[in-house]
C-alpha positions in Angstrom: -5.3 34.7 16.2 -5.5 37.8 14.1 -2.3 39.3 16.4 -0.4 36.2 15.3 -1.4 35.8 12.0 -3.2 32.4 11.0 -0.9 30.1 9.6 -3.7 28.2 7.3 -4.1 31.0 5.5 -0.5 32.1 5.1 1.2 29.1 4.4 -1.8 28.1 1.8 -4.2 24.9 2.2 -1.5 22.2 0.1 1.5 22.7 3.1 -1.2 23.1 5.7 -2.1 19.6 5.1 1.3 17.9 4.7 1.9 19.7 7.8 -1.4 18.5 9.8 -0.8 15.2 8.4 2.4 14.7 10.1 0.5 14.3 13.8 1.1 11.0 15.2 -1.8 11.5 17.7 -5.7 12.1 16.0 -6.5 14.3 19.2 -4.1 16.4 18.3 -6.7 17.4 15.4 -9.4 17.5 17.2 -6.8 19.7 19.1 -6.9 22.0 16.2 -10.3 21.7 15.5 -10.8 24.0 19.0 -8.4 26.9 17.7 -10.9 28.4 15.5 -14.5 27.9 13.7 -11.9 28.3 10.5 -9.5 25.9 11.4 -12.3 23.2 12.3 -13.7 23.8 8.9 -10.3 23.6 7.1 -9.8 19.9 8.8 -13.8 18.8 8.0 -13.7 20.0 4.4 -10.4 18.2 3.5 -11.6 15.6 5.7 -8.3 15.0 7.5 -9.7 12.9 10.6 -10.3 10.5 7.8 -7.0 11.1 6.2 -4.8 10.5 9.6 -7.0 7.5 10.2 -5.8 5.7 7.5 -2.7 6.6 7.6 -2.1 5.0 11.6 -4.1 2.2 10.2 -4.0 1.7 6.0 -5.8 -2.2 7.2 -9.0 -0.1 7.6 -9.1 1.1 4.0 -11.0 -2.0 3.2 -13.9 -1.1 5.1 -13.9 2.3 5.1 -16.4 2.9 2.2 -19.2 0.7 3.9 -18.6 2.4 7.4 -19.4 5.5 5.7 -22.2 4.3 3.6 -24.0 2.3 6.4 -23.0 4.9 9.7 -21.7 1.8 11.2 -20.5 4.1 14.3 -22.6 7.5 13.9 -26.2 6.4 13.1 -27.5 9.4 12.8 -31.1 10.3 11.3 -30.4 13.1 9.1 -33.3 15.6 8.3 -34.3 16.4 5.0 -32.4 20.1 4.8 -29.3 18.3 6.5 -28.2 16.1 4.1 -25.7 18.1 2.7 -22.2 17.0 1.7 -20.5 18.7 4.5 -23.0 17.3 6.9 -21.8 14.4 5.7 -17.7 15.6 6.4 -18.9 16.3 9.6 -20.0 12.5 10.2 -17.0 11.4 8.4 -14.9 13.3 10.9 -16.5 12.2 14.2 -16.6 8.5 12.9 -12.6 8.5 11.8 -12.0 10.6 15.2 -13.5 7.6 16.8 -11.7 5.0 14.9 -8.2 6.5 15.2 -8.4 6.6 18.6 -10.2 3.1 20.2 -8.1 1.2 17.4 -4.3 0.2 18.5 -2.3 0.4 15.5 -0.4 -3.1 17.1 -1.7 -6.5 16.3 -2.7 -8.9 18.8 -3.1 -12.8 19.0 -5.0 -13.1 22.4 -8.1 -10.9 21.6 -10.6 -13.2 22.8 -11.6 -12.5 26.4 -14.1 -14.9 27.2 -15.5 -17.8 25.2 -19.8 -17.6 25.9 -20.5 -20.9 24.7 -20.6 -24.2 22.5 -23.8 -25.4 20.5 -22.9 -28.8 22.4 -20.7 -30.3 24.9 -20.0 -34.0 25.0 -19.3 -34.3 29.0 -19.4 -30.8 30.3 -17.3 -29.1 31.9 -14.7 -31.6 31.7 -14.5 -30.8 27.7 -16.1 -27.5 27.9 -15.3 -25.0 25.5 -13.6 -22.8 28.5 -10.8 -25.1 27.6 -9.9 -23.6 24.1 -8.7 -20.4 25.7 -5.4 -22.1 26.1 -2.9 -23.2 23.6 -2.0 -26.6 24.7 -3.7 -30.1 24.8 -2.5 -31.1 27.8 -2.3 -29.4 31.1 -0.9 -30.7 33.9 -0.7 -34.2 32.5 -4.6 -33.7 31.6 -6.3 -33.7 28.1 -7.7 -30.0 27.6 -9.9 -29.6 24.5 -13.8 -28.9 23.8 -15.6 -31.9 22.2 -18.9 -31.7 20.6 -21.7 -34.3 21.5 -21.7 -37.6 18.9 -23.7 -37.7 15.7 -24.5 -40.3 13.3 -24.9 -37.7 10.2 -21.3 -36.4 9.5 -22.8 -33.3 8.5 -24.1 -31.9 11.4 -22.3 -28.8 12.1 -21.3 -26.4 15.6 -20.6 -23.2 16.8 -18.4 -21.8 19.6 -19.2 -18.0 20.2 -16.5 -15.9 22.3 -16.4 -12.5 23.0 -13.4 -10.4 22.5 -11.2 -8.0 24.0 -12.9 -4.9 22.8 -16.4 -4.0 21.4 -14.4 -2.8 18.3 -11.5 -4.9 16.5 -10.6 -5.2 13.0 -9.7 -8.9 12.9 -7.2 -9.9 9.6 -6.7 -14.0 10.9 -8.6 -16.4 12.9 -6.7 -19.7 14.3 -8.3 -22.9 14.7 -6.2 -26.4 16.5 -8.1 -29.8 16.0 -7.3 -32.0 18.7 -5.7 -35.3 18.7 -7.0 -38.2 20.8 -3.4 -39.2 21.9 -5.3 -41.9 24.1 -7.5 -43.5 21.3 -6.2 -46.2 19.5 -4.8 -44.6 16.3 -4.4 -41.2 18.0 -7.4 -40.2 15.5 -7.9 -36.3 14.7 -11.6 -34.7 15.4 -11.5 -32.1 13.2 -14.4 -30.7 10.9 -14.6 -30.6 7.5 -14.4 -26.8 7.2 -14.9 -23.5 9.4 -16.7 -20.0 8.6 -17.0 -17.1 10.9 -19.3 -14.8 12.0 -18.9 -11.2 14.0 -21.3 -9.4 15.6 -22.8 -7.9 18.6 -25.7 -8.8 20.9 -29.7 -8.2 19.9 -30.0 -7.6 23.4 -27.5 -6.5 26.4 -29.1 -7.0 29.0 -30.4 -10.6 27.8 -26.7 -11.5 27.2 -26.2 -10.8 31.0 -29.4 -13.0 32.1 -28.2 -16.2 30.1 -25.1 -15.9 31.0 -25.3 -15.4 34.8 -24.8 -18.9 35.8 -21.2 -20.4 35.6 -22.4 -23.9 35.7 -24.4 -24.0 32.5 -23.7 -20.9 30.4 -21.1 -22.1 28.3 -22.8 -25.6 27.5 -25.7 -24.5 25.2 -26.6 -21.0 24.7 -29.2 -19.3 21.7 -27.4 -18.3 18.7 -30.3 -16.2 17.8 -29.1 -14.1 19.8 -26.6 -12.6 18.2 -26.8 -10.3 15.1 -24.0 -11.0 12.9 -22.9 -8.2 10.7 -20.0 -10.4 9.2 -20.0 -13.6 7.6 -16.6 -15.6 6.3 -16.4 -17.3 3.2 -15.9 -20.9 4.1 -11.8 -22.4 4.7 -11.0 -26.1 4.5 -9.8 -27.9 7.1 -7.2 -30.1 7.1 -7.0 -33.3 9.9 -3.7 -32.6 11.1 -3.2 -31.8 14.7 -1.5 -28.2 14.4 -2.7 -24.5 14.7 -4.3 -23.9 11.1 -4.5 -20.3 10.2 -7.3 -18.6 8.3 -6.4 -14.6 6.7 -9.4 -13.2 6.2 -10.0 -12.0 2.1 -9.4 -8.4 3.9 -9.3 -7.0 7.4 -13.3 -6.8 9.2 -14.1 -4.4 11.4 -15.9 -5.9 14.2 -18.2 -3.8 15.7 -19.9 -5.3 18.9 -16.9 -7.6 19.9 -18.1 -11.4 19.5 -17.2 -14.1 17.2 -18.9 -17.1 16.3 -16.8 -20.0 14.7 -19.0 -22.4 12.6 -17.5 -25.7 12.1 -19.0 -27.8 9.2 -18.8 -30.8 9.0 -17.6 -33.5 10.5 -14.5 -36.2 9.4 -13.8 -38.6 12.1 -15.6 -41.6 13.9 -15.3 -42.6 17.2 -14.4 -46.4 17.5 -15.8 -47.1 20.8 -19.4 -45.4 20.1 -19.9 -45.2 16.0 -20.7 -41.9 15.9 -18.7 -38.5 14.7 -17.4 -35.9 16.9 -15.2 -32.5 16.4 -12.8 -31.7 18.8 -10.6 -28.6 19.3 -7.4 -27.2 21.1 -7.7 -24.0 20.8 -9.0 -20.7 19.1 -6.9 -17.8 18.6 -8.1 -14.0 16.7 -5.3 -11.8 15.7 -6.7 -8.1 15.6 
């Protein structure tokens, strides 16, 4: 370095950073992080992983403050002497590091991997909630859709909890289909009065694993409890039209743990042949 002359210092800090800023990969900083202890410090202090971060992906800006504020990624426990500012750019630089490199920069419409289960299943698995992983109502001449169990108080509500691609996603929209009973008299529409979401992660890993293990029952009732949900929607009307509805989100949510829990509220529609209300759905799609 001293042979060749450290360009930092000749070129001045202002075109070092238009310069640095012009990677299109974040390792390459860490990259330049390894040259020298001066060159590490140079990207910490002007916190550039931070910088590039938001550049690849501007949707994060929204939730950068709060992933700073509440180590959503680096919960560290800082002693007493260490809580410095740049102790705090050092964070901020392995968190954005992070960031920039698990999140794709490409959106996505088929982020959920597995759907875990439904508060209740009219005639499972027939109408389990496995079935709103595809888009249609009707495969191979067959009614696909998840149906809740029958109440008499329109206001009972359910939840269908899925589990996405990754552990981390930042989600903008959420898509919701009600289905229509094309072989009811009327060809009524089950939908619910309104949705919310929730994302989250796991209390437990392991206990996840246990509940889950058995294909035959795992999807028909399963504990919301436990879950801990670090994101909570606003509430969306729904409309009783049989189309994909699409919910934006008031601004992008990061969603660190990977599951989602749609809460339907509400229910609209009677069921001639019983009396009693139901909510049915096509399909649930997350774009992230």
């Amino acid at each position: 370095m001293d042979n060749c002359g450290d360009f930092i210092q000749l070129l001045g800090p202002d075109m070092s950073m238009k310069i640095l800023m012009h990677l299109d990969n974040p390792a390459d900083l860490i990259r330049v992080c390894l040259v020298s202890s001066s060159w590490r410090q140079f990207v910490t202090a002007n916190g550039l992983c931070k910088e590039l971060c938001l550049k690849l992906l501007p949707e994060i800006s929204s939730v950068a403050h709060t992933i700073e504020v509440n180590n959503l990624i680096d919960p560290v426990k800082l002693k007493q002497r260490d809580g410095s500012e740049l102790e705090c750019l050092r964070r901020n630089q392995r968190v954005y590091a992070f960031l920039a490199r698990a999140l794709n920069p490409f959106t996505r419409k088929d982020c959920i991997s597995e759907a875990i289960s439904a508060s209740s299943t009219d005639n499972y698995p027939e109408e389990s909630i496995h079935n709103t992983l595809e888009p249609q109502d009707r495969i191979e001449h067959r009614a696909s859709y998840w149906s809740s169990e029958g109440q008499n108080d329109p206001a009972v509500s359910e939840t269908l909890i899925y589990k996405l691609m990754a552990k981390m996603c930042l989600v903008t929209e959420i898509h919701v289909q009600p289905f229509q009973a094309f072989f009811q008299y009327g060809f009524p529409i089950y939908s619910s009065k309104a949705v919310r979401f929730r994302m989250g992660h796991p209390r437990l890993l392991e206990e996840l694993h246990s509940d889950t293990g058995d294909s035959s029952t795992c999807s028909h009732k399963f504990a919301d409890n436990k879950f801990i949900w670090t994101y909570i929607s606003p509430e969306f009307p729904m409309v009783q039209e049989n189309c994909l509805q699409k919910f934006k989100l008031p601004e992008p949510v990061l969603c660190i743990g990977g599951f989602l829990q749609v809460e339907l509220l509400g229910r609209v529609q009677r069921q001639e042949m019983d009396g009693l209300y139901y909510i049915w759905e096509v399909c649930v799609e997350v774009l992230a």
